[in-house]
ZAROFI-744381 format. One record per atom (N, C-alpha, C): residue number from 1; residue in three letters; chain; x, y, z. Coordinates in nm, 4 decimals. Atoms other than C-alpha are relative to their C-alpha. Last residue first. Example, Ala and Ser with C-alpha at 12.3 -4.5 7.8 and 13.67 -1.06 7.14 Angstrom:
# residues 2
{2, "SER", "A", {-0.0820, -0.1190, -0.0060}},
{2, "SER", "A", {1.3670, -0.1060, 0.7140}},
{2, "SER", "A", {-0.0770, 0.1090, 0.0730}},
{1, "ALA", "A", {0.0890, -0.1190, 0.0000}},
{1, "ALA", "A", {1.2300, -0.4500, 0.7800}},
{1, "ALA", "A", {0.0900, 0.1200, 0.0000}},
# end
This chain:
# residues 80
{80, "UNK", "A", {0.0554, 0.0977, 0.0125}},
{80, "UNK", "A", {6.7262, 4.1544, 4.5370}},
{80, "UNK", "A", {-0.1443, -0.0337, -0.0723}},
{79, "UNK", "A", {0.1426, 0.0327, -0.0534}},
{79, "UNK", "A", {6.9103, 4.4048, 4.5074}},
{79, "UNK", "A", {-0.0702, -0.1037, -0.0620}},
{78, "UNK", "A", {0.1154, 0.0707, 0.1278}},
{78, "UNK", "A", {7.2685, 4.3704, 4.4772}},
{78, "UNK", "A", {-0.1175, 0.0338, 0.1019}},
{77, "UNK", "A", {0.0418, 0.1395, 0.0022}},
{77, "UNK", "A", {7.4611, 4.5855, 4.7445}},
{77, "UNK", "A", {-0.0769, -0.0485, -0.0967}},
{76, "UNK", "A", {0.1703, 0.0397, -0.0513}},
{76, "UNK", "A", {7.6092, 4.9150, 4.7106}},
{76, "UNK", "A", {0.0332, -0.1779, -0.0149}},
{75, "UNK", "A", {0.0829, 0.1393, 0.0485}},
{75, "UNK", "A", {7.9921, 4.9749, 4.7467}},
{75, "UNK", "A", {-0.0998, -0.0338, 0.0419}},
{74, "UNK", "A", {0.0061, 0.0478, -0.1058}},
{74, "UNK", "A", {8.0846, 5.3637, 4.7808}},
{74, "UNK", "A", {-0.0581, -0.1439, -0.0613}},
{73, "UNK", "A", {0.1231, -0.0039, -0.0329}},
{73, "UNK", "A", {8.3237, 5.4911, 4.4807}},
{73, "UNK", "A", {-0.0780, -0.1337, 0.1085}},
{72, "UNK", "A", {0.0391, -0.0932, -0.0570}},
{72, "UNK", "A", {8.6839, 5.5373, 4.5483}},
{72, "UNK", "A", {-0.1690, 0.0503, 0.0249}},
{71, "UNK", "A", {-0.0266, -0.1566, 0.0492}},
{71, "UNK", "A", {8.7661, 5.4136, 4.2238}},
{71, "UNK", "A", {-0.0610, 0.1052, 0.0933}},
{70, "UNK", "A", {-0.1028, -0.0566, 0.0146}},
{70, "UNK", "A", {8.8778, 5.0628, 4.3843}},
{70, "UNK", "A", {0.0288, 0.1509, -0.0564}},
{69, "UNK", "A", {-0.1302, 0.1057, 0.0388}},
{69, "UNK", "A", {8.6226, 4.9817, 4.6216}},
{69, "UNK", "A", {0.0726, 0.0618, -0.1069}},
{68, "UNK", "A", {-0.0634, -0.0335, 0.1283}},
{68, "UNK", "A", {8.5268, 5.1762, 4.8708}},
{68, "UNK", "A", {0.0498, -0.1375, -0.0769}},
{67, "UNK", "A", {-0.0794, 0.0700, 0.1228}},
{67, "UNK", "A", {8.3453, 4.9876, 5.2028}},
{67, "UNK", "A", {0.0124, 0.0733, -0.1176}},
{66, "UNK", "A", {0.0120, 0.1251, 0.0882}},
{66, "UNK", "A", {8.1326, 5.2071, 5.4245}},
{66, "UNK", "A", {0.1100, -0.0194, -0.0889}},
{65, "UNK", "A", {-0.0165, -0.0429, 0.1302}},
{65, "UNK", "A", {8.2271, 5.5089, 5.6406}},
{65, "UNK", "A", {0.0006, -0.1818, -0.0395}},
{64, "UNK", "A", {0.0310, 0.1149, 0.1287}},
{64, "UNK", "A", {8.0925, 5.5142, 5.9923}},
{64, "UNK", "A", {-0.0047, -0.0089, -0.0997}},
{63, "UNK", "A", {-0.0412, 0.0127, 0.1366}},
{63, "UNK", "A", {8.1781, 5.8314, 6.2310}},
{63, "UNK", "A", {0.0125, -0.1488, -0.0499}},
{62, "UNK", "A", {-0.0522, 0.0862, 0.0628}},
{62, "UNK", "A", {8.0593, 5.7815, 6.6038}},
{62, "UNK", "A", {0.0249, -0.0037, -0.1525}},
{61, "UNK", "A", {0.0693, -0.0040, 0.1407}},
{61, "UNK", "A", {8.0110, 6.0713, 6.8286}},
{61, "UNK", "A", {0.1043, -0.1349, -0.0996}},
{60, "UNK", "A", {-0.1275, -0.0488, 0.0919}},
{60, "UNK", "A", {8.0996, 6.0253, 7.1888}},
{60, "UNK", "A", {-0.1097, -0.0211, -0.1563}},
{59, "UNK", "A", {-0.0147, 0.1108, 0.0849}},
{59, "UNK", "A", {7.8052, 6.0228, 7.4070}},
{59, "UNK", "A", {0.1145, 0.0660, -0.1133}},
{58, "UNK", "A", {-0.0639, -0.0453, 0.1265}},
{58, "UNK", "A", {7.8720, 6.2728, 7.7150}},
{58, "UNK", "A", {-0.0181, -0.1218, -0.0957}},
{57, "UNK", "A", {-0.0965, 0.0687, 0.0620}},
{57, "UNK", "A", {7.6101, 6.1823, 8.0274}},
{57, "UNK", "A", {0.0313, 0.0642, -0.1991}},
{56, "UNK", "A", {-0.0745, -0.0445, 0.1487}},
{56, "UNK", "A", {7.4294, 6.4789, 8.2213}},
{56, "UNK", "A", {0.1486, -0.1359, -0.0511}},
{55, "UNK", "A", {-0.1241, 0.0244, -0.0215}},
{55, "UNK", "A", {7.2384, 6.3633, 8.5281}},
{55, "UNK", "A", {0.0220, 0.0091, -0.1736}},
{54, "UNK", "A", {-0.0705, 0.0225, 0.1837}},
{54, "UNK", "A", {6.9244, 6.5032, 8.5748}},
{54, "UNK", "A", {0.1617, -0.0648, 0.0564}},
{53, "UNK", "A", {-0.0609, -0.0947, 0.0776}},
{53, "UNK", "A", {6.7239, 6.4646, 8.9208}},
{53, "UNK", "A", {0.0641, -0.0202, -0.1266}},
{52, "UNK", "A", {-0.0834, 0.0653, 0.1576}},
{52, "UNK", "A", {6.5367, 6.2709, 9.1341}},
{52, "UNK", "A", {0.0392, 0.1507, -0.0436}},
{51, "UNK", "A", {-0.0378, -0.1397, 0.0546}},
{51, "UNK", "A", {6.4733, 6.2376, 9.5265}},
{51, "UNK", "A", {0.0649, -0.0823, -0.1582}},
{50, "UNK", "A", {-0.0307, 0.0159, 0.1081}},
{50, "UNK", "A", {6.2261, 5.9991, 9.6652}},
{50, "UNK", "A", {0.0936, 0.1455, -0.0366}},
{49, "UNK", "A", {-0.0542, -0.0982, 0.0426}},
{49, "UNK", "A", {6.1575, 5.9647, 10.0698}},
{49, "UNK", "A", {0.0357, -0.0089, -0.1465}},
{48, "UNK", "A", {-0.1513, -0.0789, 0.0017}},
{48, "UNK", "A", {5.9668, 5.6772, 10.1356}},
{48, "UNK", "A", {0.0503, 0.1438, -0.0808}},
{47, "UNK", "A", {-0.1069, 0.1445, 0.1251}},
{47, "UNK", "A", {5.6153, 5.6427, 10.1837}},
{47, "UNK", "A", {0.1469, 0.0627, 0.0244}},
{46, "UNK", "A", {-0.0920, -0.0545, 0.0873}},
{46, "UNK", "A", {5.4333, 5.7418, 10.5047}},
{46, "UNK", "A", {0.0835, -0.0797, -0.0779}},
{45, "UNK", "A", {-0.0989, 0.0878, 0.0879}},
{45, "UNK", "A", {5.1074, 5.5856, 10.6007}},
{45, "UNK", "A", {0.0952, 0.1386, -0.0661}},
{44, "UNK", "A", {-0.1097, -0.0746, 0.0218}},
{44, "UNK", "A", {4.8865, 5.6814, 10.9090}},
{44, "UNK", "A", {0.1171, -0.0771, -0.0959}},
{43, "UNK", "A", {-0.1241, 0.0572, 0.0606}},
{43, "UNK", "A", {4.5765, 5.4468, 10.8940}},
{43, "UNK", "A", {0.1103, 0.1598, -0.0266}},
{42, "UNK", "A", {-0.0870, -0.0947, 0.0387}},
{42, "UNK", "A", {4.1991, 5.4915, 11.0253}},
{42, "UNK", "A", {0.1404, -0.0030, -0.0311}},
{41, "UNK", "A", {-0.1217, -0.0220, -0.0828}},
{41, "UNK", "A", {3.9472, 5.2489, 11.0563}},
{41, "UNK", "A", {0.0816, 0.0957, -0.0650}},
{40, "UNK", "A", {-0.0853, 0.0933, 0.0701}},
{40, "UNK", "A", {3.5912, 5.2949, 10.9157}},
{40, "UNK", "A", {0.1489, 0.0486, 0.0683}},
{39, "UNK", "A", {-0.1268, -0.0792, 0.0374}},
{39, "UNK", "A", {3.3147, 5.3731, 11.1680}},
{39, "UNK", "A", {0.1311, -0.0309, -0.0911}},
{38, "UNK", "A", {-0.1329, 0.0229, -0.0731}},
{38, "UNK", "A", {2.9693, 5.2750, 11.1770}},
{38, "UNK", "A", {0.1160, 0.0658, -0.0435}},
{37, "UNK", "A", {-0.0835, -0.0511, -0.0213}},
{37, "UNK", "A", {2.6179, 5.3667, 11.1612}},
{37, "UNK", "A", {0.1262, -0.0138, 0.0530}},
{36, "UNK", "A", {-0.0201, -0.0933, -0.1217}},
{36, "UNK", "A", {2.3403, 5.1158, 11.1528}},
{36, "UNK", "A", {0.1767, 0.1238, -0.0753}},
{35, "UNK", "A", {-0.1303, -0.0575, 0.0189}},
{35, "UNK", "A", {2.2234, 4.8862, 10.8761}},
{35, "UNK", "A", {0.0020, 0.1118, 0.0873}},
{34, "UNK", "A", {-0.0145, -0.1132, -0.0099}},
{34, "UNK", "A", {1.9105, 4.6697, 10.9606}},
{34, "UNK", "A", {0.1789, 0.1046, 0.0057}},
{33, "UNK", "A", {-0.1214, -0.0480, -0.1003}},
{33, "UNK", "A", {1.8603, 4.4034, 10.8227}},
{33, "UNK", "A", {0.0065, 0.1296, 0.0030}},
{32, "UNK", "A", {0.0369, -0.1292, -0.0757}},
{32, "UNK", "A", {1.5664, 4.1890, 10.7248}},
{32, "UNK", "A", {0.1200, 0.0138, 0.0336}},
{31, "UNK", "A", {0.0201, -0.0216, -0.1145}},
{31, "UNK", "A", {1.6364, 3.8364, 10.5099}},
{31, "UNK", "A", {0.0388, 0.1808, 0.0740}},
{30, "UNK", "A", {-0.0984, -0.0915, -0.0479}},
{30, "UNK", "A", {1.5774, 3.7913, 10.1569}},
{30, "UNK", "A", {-0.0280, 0.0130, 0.1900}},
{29, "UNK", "A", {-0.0159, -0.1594, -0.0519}},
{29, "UNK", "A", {1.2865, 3.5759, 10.1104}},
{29, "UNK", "A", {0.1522, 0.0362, 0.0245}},
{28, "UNK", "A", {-0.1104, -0.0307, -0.1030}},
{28, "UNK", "A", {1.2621, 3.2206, 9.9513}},
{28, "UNK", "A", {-0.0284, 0.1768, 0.0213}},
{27, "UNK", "A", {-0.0662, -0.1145, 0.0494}},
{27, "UNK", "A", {0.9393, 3.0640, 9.8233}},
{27, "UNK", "A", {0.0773, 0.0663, 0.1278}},
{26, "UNK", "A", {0.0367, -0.1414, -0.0221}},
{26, "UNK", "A", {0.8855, 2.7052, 9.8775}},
{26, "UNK", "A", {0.0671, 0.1303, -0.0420}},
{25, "UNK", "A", {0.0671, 0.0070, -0.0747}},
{25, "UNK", "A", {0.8862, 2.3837, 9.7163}},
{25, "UNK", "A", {-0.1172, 0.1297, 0.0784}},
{24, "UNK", "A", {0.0162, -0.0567, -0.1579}},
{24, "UNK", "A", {1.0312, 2.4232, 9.4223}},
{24, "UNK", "A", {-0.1370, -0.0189, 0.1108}},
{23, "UNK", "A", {0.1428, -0.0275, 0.0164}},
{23, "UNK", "A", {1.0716, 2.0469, 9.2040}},
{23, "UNK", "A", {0.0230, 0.1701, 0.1208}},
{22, "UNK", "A", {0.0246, -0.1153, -0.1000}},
{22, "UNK", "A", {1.3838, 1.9422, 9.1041}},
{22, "UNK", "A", {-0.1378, 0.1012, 0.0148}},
{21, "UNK", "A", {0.1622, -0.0644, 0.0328}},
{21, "UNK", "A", {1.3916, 1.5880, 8.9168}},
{21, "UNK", "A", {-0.0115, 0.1634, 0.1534}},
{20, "UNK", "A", {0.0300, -0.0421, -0.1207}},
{20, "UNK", "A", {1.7744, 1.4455, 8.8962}},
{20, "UNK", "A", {-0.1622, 0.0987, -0.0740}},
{19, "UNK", "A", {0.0845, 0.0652, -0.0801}},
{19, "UNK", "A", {1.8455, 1.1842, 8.6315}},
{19, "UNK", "A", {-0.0667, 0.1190, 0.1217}},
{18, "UNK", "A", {0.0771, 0.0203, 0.0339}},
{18, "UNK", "A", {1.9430, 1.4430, 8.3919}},
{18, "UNK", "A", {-0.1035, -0.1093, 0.0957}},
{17, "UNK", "A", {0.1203, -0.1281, 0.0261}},
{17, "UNK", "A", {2.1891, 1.6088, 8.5537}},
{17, "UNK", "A", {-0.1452, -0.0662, -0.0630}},
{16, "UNK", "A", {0.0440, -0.0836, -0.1839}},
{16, "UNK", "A", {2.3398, 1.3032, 8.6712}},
{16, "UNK", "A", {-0.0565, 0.1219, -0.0748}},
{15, "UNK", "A", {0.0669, 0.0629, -0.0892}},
{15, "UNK", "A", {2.3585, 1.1490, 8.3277}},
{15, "UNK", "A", {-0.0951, 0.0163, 0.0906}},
{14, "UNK", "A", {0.1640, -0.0110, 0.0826}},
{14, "UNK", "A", {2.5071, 1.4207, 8.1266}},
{14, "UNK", "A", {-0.0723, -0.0514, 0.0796}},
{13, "UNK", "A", {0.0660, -0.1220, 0.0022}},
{13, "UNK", "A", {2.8260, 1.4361, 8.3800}},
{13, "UNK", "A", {-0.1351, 0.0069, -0.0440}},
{12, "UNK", "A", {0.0649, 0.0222, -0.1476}},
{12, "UNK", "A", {2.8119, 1.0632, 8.3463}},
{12, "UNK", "A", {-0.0036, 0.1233, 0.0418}},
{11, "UNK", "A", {0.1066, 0.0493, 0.0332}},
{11, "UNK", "A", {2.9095, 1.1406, 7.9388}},
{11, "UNK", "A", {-0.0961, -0.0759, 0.1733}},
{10, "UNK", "A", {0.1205, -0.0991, 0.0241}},
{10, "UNK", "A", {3.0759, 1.3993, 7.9967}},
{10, "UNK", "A", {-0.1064, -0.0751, 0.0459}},
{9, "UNK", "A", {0.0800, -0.1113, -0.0857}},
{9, "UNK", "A", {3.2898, 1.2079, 8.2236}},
{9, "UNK", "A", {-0.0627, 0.0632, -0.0624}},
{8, "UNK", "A", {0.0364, 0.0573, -0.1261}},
{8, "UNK", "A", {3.3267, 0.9416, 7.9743}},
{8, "UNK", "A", {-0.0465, 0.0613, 0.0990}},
{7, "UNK", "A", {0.1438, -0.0330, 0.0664}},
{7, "UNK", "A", {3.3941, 1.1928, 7.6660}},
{7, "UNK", "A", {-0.0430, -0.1692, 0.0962}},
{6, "UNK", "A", {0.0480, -0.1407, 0.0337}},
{6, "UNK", "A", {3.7266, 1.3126, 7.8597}},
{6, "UNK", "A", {-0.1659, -0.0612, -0.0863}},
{5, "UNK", "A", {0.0264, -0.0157, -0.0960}},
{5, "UNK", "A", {3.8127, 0.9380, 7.9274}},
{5, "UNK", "A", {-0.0619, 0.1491, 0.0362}},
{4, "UNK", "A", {0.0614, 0.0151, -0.0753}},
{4, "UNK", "A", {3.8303, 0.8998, 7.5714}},
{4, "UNK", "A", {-0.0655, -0.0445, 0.1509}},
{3, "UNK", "A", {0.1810, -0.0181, 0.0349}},
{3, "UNK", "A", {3.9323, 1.1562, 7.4881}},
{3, "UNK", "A", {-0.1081, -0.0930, 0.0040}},
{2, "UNK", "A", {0.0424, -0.1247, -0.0479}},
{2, "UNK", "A", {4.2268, 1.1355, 7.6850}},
{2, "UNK", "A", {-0.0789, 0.0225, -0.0631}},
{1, "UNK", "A", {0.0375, 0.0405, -0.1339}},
{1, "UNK", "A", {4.3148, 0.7620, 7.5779}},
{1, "UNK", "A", {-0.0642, 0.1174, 0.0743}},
# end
């Protein structure tokens, strides 16, 4: 149902462009200006105050010993 109502409006999209006949008439100009001297506004901005520094955290140390099995040697895994 969405395509085709999607290839309906193309298809009167297509249409209208095509029925229309544009002919120029006349030629356009840019228009005269004169640019003068002005002033741009001015702005006092303070940001907030920031303070940084270190902070010293202790990580404990973690010892991780894998699975033995019975002669004390470590247990690998099948490879796959």
């Amino acid at each position: 149902m969405k395509k085709l109502i999607s290839a309906t409006l193309t298809a009167a999209a297509a249409f209208g462009l095509v029925a229309c006949d544009v002919d120029q008439t006349e030629e356009g100009e840019m228009p005269e200006v004169n640019v003068e001297e002005g002033n741009m506004p001015e702005f006092d901005v303070e940001g907030p105050e920031v303070e940084t520094g270190t902070t010293t955290v202790e990580v404990p140390t973690v010892d991780v010993d894998g699975p033995d099995d019975a002669e004390g040697e470590p247990v690998t895994e099948p490879s796959e």
